[in-house]
Backbone bond lengths (Angstrom), bond angles and torsions (degrees), N, CA, C in turn:
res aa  C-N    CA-C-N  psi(-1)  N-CA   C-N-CA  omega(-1)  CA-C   N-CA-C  phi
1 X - - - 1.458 - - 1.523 109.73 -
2 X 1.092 118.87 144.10 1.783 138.31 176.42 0.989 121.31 -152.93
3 X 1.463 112.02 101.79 2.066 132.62 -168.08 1.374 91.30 67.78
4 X 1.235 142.25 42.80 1.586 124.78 150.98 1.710 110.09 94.33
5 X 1.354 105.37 -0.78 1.627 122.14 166.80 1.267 113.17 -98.29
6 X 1.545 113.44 132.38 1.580 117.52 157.82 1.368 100.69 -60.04
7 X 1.698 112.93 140.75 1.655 120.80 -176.59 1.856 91.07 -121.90
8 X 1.562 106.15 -18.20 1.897 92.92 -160.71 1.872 91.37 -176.29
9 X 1.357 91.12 126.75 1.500 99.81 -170.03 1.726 102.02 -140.26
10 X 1.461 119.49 129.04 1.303 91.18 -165.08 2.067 85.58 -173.34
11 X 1.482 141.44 -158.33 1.451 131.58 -166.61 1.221 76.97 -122.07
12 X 1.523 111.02 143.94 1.634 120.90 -157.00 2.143 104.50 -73.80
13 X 1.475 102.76 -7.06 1.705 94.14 -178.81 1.677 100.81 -80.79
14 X 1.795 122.84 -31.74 0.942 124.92 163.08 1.724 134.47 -26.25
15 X 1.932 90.98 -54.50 1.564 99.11 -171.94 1.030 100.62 -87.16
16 X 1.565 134.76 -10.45 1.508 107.05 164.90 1.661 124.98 -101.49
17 X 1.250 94.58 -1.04 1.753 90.27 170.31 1.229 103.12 -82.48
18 X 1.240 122.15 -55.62 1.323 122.54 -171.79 1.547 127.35 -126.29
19 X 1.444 117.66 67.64 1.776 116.22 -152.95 1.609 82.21 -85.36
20 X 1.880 90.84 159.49 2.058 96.78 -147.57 2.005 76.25 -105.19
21 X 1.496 95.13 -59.61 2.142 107.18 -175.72 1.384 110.50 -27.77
22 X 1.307 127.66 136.71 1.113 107.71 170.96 1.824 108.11 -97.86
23 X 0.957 118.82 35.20 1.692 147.84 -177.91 1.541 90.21 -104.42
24 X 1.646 128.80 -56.05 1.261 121.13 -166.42 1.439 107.42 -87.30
25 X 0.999 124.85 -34.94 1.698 149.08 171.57 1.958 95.58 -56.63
26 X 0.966 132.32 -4.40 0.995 132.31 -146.00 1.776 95.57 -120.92
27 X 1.350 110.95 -77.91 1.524 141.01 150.53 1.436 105.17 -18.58
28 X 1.370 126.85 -75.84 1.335 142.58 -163.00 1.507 117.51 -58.62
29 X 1.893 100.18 -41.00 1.586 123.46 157.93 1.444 112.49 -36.14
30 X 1.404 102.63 -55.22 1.577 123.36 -152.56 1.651 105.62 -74.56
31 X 1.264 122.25 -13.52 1.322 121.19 -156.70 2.134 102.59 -90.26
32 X 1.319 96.09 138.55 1.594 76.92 -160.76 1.593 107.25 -87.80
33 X 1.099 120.18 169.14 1.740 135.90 -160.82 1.404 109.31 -119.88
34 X 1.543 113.69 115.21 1.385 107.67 -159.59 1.873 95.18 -95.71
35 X 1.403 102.88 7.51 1.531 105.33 161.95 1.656 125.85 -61.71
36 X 1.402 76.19 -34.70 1.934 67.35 -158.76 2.054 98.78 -111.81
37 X 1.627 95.86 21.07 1.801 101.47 164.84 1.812 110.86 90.71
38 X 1.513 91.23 163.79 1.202 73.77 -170.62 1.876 127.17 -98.21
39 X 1.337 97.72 25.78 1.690 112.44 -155.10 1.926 73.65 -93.29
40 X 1.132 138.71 -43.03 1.356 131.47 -166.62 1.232 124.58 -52.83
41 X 1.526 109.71 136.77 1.824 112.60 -162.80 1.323 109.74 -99.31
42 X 1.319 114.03 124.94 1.583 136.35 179.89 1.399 93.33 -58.63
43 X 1.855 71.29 151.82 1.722 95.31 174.45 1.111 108.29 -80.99
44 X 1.326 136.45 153.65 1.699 138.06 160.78 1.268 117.02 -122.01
45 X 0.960 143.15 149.47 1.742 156.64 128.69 1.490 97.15 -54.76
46 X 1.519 91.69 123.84 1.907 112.34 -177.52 1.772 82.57 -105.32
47 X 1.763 81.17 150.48 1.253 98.96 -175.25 1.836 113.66 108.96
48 X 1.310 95.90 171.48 1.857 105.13 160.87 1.594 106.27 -168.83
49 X 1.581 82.52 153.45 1.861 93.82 -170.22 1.425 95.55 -75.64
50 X 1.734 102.42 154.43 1.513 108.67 -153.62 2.099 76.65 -152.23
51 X 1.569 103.56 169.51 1.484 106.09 -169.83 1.295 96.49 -101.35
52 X 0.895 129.37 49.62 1.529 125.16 172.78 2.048 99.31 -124.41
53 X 1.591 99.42 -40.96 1.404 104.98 161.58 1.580 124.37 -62.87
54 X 1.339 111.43 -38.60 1.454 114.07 177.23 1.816 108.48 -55.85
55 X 1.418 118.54 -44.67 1.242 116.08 177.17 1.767 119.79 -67.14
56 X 1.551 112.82 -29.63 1.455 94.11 -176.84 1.261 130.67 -83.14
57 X 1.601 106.69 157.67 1.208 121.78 -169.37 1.181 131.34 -12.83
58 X 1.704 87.53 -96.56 1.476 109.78 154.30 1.438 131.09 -32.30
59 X 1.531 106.71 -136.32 1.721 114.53 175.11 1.299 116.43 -101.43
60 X 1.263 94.36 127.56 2.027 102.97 -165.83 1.514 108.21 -78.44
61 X 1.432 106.16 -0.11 1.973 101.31 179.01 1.749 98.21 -119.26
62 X 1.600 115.23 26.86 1.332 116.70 159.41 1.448 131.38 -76.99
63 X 1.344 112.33 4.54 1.529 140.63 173.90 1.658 99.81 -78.87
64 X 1.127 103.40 -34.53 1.747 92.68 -142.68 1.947 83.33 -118.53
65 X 1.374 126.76 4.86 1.549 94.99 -157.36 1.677 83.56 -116.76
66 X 1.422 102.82 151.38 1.205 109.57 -168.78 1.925 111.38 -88.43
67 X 1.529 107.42 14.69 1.275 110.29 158.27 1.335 139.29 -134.02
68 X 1.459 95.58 20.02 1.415 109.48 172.98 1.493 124.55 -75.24
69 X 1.286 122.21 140.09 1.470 126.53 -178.26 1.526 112.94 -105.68
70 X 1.129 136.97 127.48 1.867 143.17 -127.77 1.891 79.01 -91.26
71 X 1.755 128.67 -47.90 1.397 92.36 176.95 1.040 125.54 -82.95
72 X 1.563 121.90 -27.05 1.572 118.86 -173.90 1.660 114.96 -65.40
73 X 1.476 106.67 -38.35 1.596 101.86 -179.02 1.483 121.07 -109.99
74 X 1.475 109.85 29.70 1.541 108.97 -170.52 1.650 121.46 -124.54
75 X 1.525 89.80 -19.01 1.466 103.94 -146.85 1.911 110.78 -121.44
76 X 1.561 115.65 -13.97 1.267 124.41 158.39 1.670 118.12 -134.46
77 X 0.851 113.93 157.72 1.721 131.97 178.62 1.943 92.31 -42.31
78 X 1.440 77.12 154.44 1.458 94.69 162.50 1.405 133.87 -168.56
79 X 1.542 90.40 140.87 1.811 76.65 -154.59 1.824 107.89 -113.55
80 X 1.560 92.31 176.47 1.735 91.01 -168.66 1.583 113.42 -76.62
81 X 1.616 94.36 135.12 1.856 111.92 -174.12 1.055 112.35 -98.45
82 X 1.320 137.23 -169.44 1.355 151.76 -167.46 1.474 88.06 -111.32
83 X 1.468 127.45 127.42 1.594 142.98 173.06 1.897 84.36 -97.29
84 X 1.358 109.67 149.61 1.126 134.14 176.51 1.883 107.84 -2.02
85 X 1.358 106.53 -150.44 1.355 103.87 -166.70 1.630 131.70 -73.44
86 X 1.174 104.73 3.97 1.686 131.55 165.19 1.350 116.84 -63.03
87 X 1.191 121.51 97.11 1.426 107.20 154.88 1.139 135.12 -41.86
88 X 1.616 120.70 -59.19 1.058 125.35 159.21 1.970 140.77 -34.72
89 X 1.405 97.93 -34.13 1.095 122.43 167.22 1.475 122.25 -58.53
90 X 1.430 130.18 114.16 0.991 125.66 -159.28 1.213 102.81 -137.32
91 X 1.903 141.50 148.16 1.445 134.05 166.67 1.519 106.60 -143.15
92 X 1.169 118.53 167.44 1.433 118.08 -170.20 1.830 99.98 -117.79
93 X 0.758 143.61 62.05 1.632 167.10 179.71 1.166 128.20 -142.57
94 X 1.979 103.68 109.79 1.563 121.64 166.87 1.715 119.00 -28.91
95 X 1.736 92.02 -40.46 1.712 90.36 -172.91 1.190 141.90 -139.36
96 X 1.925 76.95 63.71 1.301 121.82 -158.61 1.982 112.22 -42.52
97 X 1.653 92.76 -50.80 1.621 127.75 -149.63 1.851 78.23 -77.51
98 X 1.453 121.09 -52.66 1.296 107.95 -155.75 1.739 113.08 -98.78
99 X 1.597 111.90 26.56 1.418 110.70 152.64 1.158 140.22 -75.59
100 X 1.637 141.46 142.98 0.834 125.71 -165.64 2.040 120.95 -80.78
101 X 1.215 121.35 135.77 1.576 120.60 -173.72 1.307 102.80 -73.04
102 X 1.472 107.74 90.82 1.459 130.78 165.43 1.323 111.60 -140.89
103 X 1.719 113.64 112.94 1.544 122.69 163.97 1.385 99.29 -100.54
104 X 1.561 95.83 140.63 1.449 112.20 -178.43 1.708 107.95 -62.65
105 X 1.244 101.66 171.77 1.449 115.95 157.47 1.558 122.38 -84.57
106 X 1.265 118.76 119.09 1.401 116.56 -171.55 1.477 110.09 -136.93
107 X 0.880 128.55 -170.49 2.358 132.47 -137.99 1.851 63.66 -90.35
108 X 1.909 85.50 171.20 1.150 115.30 -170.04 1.533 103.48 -89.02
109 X 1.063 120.59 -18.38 1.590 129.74 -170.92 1.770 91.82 -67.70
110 X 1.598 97.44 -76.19 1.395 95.61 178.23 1.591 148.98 -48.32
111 X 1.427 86.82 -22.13 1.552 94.95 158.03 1.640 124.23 -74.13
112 X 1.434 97.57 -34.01 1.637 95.08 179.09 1.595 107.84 -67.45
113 X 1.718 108.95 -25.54 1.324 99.19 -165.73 1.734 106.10 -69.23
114 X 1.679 102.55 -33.71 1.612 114.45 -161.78 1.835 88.83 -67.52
115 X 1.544 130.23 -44.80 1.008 127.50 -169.93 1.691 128.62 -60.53
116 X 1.867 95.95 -6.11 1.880 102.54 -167.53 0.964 131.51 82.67
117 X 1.941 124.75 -10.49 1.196 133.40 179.17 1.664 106.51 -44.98
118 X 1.141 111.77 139.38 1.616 114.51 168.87 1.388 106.68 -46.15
119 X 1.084 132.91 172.40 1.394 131.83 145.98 1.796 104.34 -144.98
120 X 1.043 121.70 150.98 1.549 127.20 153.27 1.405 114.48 -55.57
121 X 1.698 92.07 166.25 1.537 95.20 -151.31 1.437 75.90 -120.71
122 X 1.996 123.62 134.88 1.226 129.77 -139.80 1.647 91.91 -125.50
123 X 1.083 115.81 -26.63 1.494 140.74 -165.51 1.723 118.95 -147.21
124 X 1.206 95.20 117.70 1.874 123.71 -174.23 1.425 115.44 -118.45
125 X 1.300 132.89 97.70 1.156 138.20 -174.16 1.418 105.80 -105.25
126 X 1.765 144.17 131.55 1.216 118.19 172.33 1.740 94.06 -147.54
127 X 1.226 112.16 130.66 1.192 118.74 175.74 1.530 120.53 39.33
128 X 1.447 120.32 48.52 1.162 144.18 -149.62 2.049 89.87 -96.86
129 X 1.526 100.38 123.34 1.432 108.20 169.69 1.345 105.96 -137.51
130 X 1.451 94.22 153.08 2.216 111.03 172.77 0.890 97.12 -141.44
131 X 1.722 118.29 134.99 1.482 142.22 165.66 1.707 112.31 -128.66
132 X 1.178 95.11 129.40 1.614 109.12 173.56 0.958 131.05 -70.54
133 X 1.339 158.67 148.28 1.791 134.49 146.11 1.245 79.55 -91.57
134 X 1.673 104.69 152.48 1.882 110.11 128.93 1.489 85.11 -148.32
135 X 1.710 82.99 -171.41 1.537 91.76 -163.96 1.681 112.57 127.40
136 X 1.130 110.19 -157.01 1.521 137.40 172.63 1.688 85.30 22.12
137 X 1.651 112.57 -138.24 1.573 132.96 173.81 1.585 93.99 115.22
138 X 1.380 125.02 -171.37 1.277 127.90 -170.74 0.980 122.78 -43.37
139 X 1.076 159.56 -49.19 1.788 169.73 165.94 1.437 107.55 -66.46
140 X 1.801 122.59 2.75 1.603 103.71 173.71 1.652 100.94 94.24
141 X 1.289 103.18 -134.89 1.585 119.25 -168.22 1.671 108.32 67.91
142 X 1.432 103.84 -171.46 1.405 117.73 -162.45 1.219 95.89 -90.03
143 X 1.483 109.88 155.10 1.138 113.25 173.18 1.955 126.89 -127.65
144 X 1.125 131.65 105.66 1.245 141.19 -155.98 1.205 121.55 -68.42
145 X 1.297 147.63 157.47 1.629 140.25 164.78 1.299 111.68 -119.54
146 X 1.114 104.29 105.08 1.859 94.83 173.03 1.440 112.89 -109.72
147 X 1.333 98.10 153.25 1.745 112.42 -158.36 1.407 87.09 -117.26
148 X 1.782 104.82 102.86 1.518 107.50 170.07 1.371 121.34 -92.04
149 X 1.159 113.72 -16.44 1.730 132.63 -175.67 1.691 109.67 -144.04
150 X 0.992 108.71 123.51 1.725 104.57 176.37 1.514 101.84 -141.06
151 X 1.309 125.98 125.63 1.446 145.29 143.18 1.750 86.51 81.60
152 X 0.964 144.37 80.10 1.717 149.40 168.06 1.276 106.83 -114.75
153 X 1.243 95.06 117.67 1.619 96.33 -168.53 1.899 93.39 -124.19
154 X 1.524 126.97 142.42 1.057 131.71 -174.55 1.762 128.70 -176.70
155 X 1.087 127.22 127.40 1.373 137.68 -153.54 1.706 117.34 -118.43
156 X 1.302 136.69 124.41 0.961 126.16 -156.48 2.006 103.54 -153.19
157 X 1.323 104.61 113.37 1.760 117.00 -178.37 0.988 105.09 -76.19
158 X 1.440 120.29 151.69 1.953 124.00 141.15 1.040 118.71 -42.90
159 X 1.445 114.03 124.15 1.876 122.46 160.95 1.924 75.03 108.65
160 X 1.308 132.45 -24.22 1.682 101.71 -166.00 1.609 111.09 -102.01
161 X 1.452 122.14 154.39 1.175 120.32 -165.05 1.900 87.99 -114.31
162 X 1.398 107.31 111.24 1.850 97.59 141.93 0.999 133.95 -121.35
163 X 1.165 112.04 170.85 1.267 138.38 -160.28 1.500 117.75 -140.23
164 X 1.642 99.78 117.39 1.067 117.19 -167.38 1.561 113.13 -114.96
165 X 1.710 119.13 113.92 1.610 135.75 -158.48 1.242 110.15 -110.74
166 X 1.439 115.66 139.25 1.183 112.87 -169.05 2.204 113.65 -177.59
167 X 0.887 128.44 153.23 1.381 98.36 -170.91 1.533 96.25 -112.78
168 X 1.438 100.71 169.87 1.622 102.53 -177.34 1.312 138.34 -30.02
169 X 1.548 118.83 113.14 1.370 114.44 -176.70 1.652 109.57 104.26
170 X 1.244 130.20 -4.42 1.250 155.18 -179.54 1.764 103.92 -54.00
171 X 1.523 100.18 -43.81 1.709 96.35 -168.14 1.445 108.52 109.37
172 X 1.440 118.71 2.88 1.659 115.68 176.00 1.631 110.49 -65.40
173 X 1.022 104.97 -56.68 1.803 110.18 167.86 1.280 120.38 -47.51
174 X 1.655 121.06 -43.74 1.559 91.76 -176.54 1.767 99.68 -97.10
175 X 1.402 133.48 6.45 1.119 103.93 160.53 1.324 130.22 -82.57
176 X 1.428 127.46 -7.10 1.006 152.81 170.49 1.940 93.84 -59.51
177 X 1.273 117.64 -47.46 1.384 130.28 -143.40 1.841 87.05 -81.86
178 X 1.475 94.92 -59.72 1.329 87.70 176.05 1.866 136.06 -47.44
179 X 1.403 87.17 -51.75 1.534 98.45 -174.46 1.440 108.82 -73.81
180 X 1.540 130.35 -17.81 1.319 108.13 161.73 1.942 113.02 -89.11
181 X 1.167 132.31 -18.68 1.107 124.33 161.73 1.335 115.32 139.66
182 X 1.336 115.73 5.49 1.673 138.79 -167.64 2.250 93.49 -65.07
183 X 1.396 77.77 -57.71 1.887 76.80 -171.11 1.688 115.97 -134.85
184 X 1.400 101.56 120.23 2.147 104.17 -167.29 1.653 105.00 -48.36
185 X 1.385 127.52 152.58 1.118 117.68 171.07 1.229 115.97 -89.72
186 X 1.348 129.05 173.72 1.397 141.21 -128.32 2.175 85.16 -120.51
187 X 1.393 116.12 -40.88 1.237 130.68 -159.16 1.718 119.34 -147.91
188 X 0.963 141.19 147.11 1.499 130.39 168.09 1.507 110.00 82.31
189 X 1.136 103.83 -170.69 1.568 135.34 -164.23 1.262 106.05 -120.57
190 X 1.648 99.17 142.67 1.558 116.28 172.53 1.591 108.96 -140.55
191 X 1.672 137.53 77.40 1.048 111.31 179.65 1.455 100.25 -98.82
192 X 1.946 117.62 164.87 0.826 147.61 -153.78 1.109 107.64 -130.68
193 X 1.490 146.92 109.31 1.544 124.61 -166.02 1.371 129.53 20.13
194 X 1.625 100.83 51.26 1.504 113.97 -177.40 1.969 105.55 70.72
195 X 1.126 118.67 -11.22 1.557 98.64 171.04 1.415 128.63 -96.29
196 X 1.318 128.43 106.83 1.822 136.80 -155.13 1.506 79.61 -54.08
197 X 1.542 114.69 146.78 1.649 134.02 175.19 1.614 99.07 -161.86
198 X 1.124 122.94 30.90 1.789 123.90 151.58 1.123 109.80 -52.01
199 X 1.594 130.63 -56.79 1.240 98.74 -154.44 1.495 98.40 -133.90
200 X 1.357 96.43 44.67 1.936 105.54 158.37 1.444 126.93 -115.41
201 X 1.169 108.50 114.22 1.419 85.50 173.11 1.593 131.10 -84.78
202 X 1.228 122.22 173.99 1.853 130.52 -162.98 1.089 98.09 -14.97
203 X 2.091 116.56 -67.79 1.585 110.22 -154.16 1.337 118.82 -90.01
204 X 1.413 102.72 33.70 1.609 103.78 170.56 1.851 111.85 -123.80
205 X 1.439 107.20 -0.52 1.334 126.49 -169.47 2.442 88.03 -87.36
206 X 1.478 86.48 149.68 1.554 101.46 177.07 1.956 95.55 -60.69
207 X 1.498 81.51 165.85 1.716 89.11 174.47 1.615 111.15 -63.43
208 X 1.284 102.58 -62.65 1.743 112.96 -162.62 1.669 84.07 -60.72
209 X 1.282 154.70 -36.02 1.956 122.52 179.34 0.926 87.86 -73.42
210 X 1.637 166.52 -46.47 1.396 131.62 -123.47 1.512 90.78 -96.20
211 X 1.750 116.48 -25.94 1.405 105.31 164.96 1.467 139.32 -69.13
212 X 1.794 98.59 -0.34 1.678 92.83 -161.74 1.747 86.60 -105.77
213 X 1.682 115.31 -19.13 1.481 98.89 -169.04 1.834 101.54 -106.77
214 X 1.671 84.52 112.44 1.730 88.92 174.22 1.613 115.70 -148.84
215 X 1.607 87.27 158.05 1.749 88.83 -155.65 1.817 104.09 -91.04
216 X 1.342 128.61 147.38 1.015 108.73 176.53 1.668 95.36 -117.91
217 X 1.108 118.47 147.02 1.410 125.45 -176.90 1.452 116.37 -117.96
218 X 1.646 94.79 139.17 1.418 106.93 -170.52 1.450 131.55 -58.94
219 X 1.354 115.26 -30.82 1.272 122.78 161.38 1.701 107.51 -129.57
220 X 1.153 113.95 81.53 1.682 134.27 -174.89 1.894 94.42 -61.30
221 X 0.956 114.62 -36.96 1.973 103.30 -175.53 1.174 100.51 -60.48
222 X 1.510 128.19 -42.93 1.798 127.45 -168.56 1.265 111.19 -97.74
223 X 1.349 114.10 -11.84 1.377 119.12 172.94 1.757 129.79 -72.50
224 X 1.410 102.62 -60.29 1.417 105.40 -163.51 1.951 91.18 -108.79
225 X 1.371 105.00 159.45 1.431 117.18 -171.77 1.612 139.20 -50.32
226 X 0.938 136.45 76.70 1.975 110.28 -140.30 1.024 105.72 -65.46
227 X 1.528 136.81 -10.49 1.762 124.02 178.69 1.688 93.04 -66.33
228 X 1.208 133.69 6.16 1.509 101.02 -166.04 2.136 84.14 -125.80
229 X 0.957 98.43 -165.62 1.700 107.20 -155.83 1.104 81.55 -129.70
């Protein structure tokens, strides 16, 4: 997606052998390669989407792509084509036919993934539930059950990234919470490179998992504490 438009739709070994957009061609560039170390400088897309692009016609990443032509990709609609010999393969670009067949270089993970190599399965989720008490506390009172996660079941390889959608209150946070070790689950399974960790939390997990499962956060300055290192 680019400004809220499909640009390239296609079976994910597709977009990385051969991504057609030069929006996806772009992305794929950008991803860093633990081949060639880590002192090496990423690719970028110059520029940034701005609301004047969201409104035009044409292709809203014709600002920024270094082969767009101001009438062919600016000035009428455009709709999604057939990328090379894939049916399935689909891109949203006037000039489509006259780009040049160059896929970027991208991390080694992703190539194995684009290539089909098996990979192990790193993460085992099975009928995974969390329930709360609150309620009662010194004086008694009632006491409530809330069902923040019920029956989530989910599987995840080396080299693959998921992603799990859902809108507020869904249960994305505390399964996250669970499976890294913040809070034991209530129900289900959690293995970890084959080792069950449902119902342990962090400081009961071996050293080497508590190093391999870590969260990275989207805005880490507002997130995590600055008195601490």
């Amino acid at each position: 997606l680019y400004a809220g438009r499909l640009v390239e739709s296609a079976p994910i070994r597709s977009v990385f052998r051969q991504p057609a957009h030069p929006y996806t061609r772009g992305l794929l560039a950008a991803l860093p390669n633990i081949e060639r170390g880590g002192r090496a400088r990423l690719a970028s897309i110059e520029g940034a989407l701005n609301a004047v692009d969201r409104m035009r016609p044409g292709c809203a990443f014709a600002p920024r792509c270094r082969f767009a032509e101001p009438e062919e990709c600016s000035t009428a609609p455009i709709s999604l084509r057939p990328a090379g010999g894939d049916g399935d393969h689909l891109a949203r670009c006037a000039r489509l036919d006259e780009l040049p067949v160059v896929a970027p270089t991208v991390a080694s993970a992703a190539a194995a993934a684009a290539s089909g190599q098996a990979a192990q399965t790193q993460l085992e989720v099975a009928h995974l539930t969390k329930r709360y008490e609150i309620g009662g506390g010194l004086f008694g009172g009632t006491r409530t059950t809330v069902h923040a996660l019920t029956d989530a079941s989910l599987s995840a390889r080396a080299a693959e990234t998921l992603a799990i959608v859902g809108e507020s209150g869904s249960g994305k946070s505390t399964l996250a919470k669970v499976v890294a070790g913040l809070f034991p689950a209530s129900e289900g399974s959690v293995r970890i490179a084959g080792a069950e960790v449902a119902a342990t939390g962090v400081d009961k997990r071996p050293a080497d998992l508590r190093r391999r499962v870590q969260m990275v956060f989207q805005n880490p300055d507002a997130t995590l504490n600055p008195s601490h290192s």
